[in-house]
C-alpha positions as CSV (number, residue, x, y, z in Angstrom):
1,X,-2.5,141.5,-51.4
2,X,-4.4,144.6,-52.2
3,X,-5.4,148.1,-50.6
4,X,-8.5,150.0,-51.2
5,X,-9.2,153.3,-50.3
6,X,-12.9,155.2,-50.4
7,X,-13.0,158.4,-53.0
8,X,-14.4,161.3,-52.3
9,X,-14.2,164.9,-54.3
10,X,-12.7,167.2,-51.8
11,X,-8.6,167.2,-51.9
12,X,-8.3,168.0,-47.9
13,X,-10.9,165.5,-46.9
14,X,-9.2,163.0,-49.2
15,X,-6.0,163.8,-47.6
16,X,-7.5,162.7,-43.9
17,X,-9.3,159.7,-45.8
18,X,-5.9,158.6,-47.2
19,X,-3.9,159.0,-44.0
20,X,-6.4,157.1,-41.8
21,X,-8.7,154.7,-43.9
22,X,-7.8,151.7,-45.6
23,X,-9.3,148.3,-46.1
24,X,-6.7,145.3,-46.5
25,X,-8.0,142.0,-48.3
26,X,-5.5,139.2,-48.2
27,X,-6.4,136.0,-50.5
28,X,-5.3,132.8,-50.1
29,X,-6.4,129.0,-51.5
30,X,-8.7,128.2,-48.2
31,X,-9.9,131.9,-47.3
32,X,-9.9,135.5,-47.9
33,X,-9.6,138.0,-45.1
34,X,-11.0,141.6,-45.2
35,X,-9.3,144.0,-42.6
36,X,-10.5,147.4,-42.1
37,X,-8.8,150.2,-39.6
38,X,-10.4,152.4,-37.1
39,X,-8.9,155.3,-36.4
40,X,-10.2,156.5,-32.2
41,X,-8.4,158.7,-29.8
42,X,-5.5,156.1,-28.5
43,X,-4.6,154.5,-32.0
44,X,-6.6,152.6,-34.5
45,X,-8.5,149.4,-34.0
46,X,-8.4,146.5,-36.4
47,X,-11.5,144.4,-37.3
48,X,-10.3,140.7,-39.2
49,X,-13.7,139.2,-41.2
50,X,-13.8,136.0,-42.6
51,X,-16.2,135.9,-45.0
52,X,-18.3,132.7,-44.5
53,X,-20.8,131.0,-46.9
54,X,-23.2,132.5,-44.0
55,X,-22.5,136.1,-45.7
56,X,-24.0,134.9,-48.8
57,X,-27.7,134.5,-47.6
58,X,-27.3,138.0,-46.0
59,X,-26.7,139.8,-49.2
């Protein structure tokens, strides 16, 4: 499993970026999962994609 984070230049904005932004890929032998978190008012929402061969002809 790995964690990525976005960069950005300015310590205190990087500080918020850290604390609330992270995208979680998962890999295993029949699939991949991407995760991202939303922080909003009451908590965070978390999306699950499945990339699908479908993704391919939309890059």
């Amino acid at each position: 499993m790995s964690i990525s984070q976005l960069q950005v230049q300015d310590t205190y904005v990087w500080g918020l970026v850290e604390g609330v932004c992270a995208k979680i890929s998962c890999k295993f032998p029949e699939a991949t999962f991407d995760i991202g978190v939303h922080p909003t008012h009451r908590g965070a929402i978390i999306d699950a994609h499945v990339p699908t061969d479908d993704d391919l002809l939309n890059w």
